[in-house]
N, C-alpha and C positions, 0 to 999 in steps of 0.2 A: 397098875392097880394092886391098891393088898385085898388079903382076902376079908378083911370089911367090907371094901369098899364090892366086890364079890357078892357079898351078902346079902348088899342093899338091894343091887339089883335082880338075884333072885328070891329076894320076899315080894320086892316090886312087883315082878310076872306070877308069883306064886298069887295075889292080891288082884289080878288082873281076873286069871284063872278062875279065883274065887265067884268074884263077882258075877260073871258066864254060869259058874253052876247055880250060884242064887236063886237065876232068872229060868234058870232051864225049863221051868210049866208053868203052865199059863199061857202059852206060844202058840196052841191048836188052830187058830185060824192068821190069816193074813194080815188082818186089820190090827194082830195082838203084835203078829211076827214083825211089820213093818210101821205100825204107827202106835204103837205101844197104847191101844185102844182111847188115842187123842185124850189122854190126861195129861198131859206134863204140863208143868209151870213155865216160867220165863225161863228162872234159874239156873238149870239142868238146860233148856233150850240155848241158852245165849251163850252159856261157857261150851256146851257139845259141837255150834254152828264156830267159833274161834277156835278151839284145837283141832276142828275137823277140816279147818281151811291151813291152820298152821303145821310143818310138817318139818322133819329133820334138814331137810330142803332150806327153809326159812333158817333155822337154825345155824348154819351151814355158809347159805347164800349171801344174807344179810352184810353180817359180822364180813366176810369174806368182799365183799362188795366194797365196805366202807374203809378198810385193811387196803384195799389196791387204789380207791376212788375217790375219798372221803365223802362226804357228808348228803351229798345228791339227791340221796334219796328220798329223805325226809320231804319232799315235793308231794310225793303220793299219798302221807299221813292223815291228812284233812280229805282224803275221799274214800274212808271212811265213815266218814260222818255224811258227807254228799248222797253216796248209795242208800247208807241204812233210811235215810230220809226218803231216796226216790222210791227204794224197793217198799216202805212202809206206807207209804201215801198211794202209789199207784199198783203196785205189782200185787200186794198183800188182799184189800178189798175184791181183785177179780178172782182170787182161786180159791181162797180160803173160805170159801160159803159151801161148799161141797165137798161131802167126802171122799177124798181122791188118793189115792197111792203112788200113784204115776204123774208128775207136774205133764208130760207130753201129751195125757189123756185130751187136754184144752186143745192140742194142736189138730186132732182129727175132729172132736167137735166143732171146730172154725174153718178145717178143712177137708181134709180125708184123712184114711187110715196111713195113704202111702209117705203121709208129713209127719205122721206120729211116729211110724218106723222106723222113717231117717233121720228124726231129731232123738228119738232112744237110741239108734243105733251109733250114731255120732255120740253122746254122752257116755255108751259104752267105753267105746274105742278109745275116746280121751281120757277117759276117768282109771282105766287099765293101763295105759302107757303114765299117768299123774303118781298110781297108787306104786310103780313098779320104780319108776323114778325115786319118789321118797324112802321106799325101802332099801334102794342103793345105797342113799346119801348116806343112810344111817348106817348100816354097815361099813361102809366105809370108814366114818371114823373112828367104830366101836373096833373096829379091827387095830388099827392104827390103838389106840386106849387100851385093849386088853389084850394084845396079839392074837388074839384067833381071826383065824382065817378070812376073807371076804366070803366067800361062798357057805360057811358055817354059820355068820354073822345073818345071813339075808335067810337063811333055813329059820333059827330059831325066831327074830323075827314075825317072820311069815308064820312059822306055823302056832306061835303063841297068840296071835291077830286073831286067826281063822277059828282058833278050839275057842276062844271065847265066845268070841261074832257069833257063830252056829249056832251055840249051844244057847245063848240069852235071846238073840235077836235085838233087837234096835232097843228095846230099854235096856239091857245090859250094855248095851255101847254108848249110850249116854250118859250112861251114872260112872260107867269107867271114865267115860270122857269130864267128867268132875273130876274126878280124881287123879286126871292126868292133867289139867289144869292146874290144880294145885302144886302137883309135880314138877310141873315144865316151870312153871315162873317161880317156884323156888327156886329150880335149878339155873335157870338165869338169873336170880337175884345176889346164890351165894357167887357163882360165874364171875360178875361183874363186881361182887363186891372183893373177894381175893384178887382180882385181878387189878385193882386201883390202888389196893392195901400199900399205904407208903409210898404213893407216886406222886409225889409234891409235883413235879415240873410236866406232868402228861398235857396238861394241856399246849406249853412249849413246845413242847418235843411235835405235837401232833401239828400245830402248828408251822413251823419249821419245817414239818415233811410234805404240807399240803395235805392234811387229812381232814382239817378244818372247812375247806374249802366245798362250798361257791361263798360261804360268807366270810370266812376271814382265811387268806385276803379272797375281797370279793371278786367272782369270776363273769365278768359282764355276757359271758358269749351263756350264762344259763337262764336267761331269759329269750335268748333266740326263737326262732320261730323255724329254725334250718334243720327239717328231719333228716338229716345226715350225720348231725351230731349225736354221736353215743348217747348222751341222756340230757336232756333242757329241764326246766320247770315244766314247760308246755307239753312236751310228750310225755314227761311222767304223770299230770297232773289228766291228760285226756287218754293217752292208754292205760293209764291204773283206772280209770271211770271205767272202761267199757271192760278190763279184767274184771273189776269189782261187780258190775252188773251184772257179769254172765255166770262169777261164784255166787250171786247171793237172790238175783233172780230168773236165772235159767239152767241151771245147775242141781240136778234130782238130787242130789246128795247131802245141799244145804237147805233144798226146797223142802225136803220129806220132815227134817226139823219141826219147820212152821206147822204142816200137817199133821203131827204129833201135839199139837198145843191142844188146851182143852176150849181157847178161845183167841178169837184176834189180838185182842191187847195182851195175852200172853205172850205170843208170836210174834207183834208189835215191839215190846219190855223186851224180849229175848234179842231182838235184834240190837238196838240199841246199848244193850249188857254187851253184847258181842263187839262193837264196835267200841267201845272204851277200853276192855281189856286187849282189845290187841292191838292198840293205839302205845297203851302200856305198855306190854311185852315189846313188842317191836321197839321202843325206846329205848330199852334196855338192852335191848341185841345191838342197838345201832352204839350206847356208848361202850358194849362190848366190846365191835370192832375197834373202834378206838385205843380200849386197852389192848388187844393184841397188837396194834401195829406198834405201841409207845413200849409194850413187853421186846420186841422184837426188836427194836434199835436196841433199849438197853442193853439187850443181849449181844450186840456188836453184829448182828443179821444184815442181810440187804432184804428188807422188806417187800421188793419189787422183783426178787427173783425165787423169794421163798412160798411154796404153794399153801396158803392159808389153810385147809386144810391138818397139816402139820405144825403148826403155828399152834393153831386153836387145841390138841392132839396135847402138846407136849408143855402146855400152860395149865391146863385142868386135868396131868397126870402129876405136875408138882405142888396141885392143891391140897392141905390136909389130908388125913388118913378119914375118909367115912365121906367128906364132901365129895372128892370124886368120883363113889359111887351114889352120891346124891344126884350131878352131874350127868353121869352115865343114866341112869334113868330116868333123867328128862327128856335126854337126846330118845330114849326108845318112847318115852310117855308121847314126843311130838311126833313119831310115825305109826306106833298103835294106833292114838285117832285118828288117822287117817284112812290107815289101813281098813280098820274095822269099819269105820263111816263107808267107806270106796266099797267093798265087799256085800257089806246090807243093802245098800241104796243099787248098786249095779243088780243085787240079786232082784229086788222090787220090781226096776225096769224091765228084768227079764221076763219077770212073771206075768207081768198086769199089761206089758209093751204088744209081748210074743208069744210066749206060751198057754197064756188062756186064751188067745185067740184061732191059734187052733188044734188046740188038746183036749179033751171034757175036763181029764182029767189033772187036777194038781200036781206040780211037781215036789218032793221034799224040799223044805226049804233050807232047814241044815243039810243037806248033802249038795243041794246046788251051791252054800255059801262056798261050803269044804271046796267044791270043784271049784271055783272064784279063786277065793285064797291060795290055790296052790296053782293056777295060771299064773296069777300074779305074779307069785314068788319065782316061775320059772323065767317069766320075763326080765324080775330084775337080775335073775344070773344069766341071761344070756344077751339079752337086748340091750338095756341101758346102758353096759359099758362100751359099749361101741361108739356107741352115741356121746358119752360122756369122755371119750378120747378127745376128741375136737371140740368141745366143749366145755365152758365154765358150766356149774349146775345154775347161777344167777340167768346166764344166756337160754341155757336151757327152759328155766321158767318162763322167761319175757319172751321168746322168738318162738319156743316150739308148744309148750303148753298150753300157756294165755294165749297166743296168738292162735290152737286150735281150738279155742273155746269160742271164739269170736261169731262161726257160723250158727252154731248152736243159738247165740244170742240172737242173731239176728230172725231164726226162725221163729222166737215165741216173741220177740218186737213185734212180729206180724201182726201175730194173735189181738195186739193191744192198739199200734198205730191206726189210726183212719189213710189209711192208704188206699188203692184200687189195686188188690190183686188177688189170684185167684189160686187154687189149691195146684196144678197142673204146673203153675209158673212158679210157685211156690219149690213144688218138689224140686222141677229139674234146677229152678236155682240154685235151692240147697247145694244139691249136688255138685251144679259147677262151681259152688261157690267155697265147698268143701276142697276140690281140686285145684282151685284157686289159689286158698288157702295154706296148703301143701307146699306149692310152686314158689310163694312169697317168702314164706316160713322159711324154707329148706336151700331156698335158690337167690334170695336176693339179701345183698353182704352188707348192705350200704345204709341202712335206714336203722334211728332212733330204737333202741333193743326195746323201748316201751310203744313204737309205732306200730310193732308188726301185729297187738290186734285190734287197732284203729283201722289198718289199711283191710285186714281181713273179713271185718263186720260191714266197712262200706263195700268191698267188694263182693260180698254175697250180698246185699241188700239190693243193690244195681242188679243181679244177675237176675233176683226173683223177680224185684219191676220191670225190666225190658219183659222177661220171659213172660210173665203173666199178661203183655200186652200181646205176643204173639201167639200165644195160646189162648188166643179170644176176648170178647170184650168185657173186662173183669168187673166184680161192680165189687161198690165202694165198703171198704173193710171198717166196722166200726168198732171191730176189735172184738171181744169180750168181756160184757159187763154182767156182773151179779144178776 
C-alpha cells in the first residue's frame, strides 16, 4: 500500500471517530443508549441490519468459497427474500407492539426468568465468539495488505469499534453503519471491477477449472438429498433458512434494529432494504471469487493449493494507487459494523437480561461497552486462531457459528409455535440442547457444512418436547400474540 492509499483509511476511522462524538449527548437513559428513542426510519434500519450481519468474514469466506468450489452457493441467495417475508409477516407483529430492549424479555413472559437467562446468555456467548471471529478475518488480511502485524491489526480494530460504540450508543452505530455501507459496496464494486479489467476469456478459464459449476457443466449430485455431501441446493437452501431465521428473528442484535424503528412498516421497509442489498453485495463477492481464481491461473498459480486469502491480498495490493486504500477500508467498514452492532446489542442484553435484575442500581453503559470491546478484542488474539488452524473461516461460519445459533432459535420458536411445553422443559432443553449443539458442531465431520444448524435447532426442539413432558403435564403453548 502507498501512503494514499494510508490515508484513505485513516480519514476512514478518523470519520468513524467523528460520528461517535457527534452522538456523544443525548444517551442519559437506556431507551436513548439502546433504541435510539424508536425514531429511525427504514433507511438507516435496513442498511445497519445488512452490514451488521455482513462482516470481514463474508468478505473473506465468500470470494474464498467460490475460488476452491465454484458457484454452490448461490443456493442460499433467494432465502433471503424467504426470511425477510417469514420474519415480517409473523415474528414482527408479535414483539414490535411493546417497548422492549431485550427481544428474550418475551421468553420469561411465556415462561420464566430461568429461559430468559439462558437464551441472553447463549446470545452472549455466540455473539462474542461471532464479533471475535470477524475481527480475526479482518486483521488477517489487513496484515497481509499493509504488513503490520496480526496482533496490531485486531488492537486498532478493536479499539476504534469500541471508542465510537461507547461513546454514540446505538445511533451512532447506525448512521456509521450507512456510511459503512456505502463504503463496503464501493469497495466491492471497484474490487470486482479492476479485477475483470481486460479479462476477455474469464469466463473460459472459470470454466475449464470448474468454477462455473453445479451449472456449467451441470453437476447432478447438487440436487441430492445425501447430507453427507459438503453442499447440495437442499442443505444450502434449508440450513441458510434456519441460519437466516436465527440472524433476523432471534438474534438481539438485528432484533434491537426493528425496536429502534418509530413504527412497523419502518421495521417491516427496513427488512426488506436489507435483504436486496445483500442479495447485491453478495453477488458481487461471489463474481469476485471468480476473478481471483481466473487472476490466479493467469498468473501461472495452482489455484487449489494457493490459500485464497493471499490471492485476494496480492490482487487488491496491485490495484491503483488510492483504490487500494478504498478497498482496505471496506474490508475494515465490514467488521466495524459488526463490531459495533456485537458490542451495543451484547451491552443491552446485559443490562435489561441481568443486571437490572438484581442491582437497583444502573450500570454505565459506556464503560460496560468499553469492557465488551476489549473482551472481544482479546478473544480475537488469543482464541480464534486456534480454532482458525483447522479451519477454513467459510467452515467456521456454517459448522460452528450458525450451527450455535440454532439453539437460540429454537427457544423463541417456542414463544411463537402452538406446541405443548412448558418453562421447566423449556429450560433444561435449552440446555441439553445447547450441549448437543457443541457435540454436533465440534464432533461430527461428516454432515453437509450448511446441515449442522438444521440438525442443531431439531435437536434442541426434541430435547425441550420430551423434557416438557417429563416435567409435567404441559399445557398447550399458543405462543405470543399482540
Amino acid at each position: 500500500m502507498k501512503t494514499i492509499d494510508y490515508l484513505v483509511v485513516i480519514l476512514y476511522l478518523a470519520a468513524l471517530l467523528g460520528i461517535g462524538w457527534r452522538f456523544r449527548t443525548g444517551q442519559e437513559s437506556g431507551r436513548e443508549y439502546f433504541l435510539a428513542g424508536r425514531r429511525m426510519g427504514y433507511f438507516p434500519i435496513g442498511l445497519s441490519v445488512m452490514v451488521t450481519s455482513f462482516s470481514a468474514i463474508n468478505f473473506l469466506a465468500l470470494p474464498g468459497e467460490v475460488f476452491g468450489h465454484g458457484l454452490y452457493v448461490l443456493a442460499s441467495f433467494p432465502v433471503f427474500f424467504l426470511s425477510a417475508w417469514l420474519v415480517a409477516t409473523f415474528w414482527m407483529p408479535s414483539f414490535l407492539h411493546e417497548e422492549r430492549i431485550s427481544l428474550y424479555g418475551l421468553l420469561e413472559r411465556r415462561f420464566d426468568y430461568r429461559v430468559r437467562a439462558l437464551a441472553s446468555g447463549l446470545f452472549l456467548f455466540w455473539r462474542f465468539f461471532w464479533m471475535a471471529t470477524a475481527l480475526y478475518a479482518t486483521a488477517r488480511i489487513m496484515g497481509v495488505l499493509t504488513g503490520v502485524p496480526l496482533p496490531v491489526a485486531v488492537l486498532v480494530g478493536g479499539v476504534v469499534a469500541t471508542l465510537y460504540t461507547a461513546a454514540g450508543g446505538i445511533r451512532a452505530v447506525m448512521w456509521t453503519d450507512v456510511l459503512q455501507f456505502f463504503v463496503l459496496f464501493g469497495g466491492i464494486a471497484l474490487a470486482v471491477g479492476f479485477a475483470l479489467a481486460g479479462a476477455g476469456d474469464s469466463v473460459q478459464i472459470a470454466f475449464d477449472g470448474g468454477r462455473l459449476r453445479p451449472f456449467a457443466p451441470f453437476d447432478a449430485a447438487y440436487f441430492s438429498f445425501d447430507p453427507t455431501l459438503r453442499m447440495t441446493f437442499w442443505s444450502a437452501l434449508i440450513g441458510v433458512s434456519v441460519a437466516f431465521l436465527t440472524r433476523y428473528g432471534a438474534d438481539q442484535m438485528v432484533v434491537q434494529r426493528y425496536f429502534t424503528a418509530k413504527n412497523l412498516s419502518s421495521a417491516r421497509k427496513g427488512l426488506w432494504l436489507n435483504a436486496f442489498v445483500s442479495v447485491l453485495s453478495l453477488s458481487l463477492l461471489v463474481v469476485f471469487g471468480v476473478a481471483v481464481y481466473v487472476c490466479s491461473v493467469r498468473a501461472g498459480g495452482e489455484p487449489g493449493r494457493i490459500p485464497p486469502i493471499a490471492v485476494i491480498a496480492g490482487m487488491i495490493r496491485d490495484f491503483p494507487v488510492g483504490v487500494t486504500g478504498v478497498i482496505a477500508a471496506a474490508l475494515l467498514a465490514a467488521t466495524m459494523s459488526s463490531i459495533d452492532s456485537g458490542i451495543n446489542s451484547c451491552c443491552a442484553a446485559y443490562v435489561t437480561d441481568f443486571h437490572s435484575r438484581f442491582f437497583r442500581k444502573s450500570p454505565p453503559e459506556r464503560l460496560l461497552s468499553g469492557g465488551i470491546g476489549a473482551a472481544v478484542t482479546l478473544l480475537a488474539l488469543v482464541a480464534v486462531p486456534l480454532l482458525a488452524e483447522a479451519n477454513t473461516l467459510f467452515m467456521i461460519v456454517n459448522k460452528f457459528i450458525n450451527g450455535l445459533g440454532s439453539p437460540l432459535l429454537a427457544l423463541v420458536l417456542l414463544t411463537l409455535l402452538p406446541w405443548r411445553v412448558n418453562a421447566s422443559g423449556v429450560f433444561y432443553g435449552g440446555i441439553c440442547g445447547v450441549i448437543a449443539s457443541l457435540a454436533i458442531s465440534f464432533g461430527v465431520n461428516t454432515l453437509a457444512l450448511h446441515c449442522y444448524a438444521v440438525a442443531n435447532l431439531a435437536v434442541t426442539l426434541l430435547f425441550c418436547l420430551v423434557l416438557s413432558g417429563f416435567f409435567g403435564s404441559p399445557a398447550l403453548s399458543r405462543g405470543f400474540r399482540p
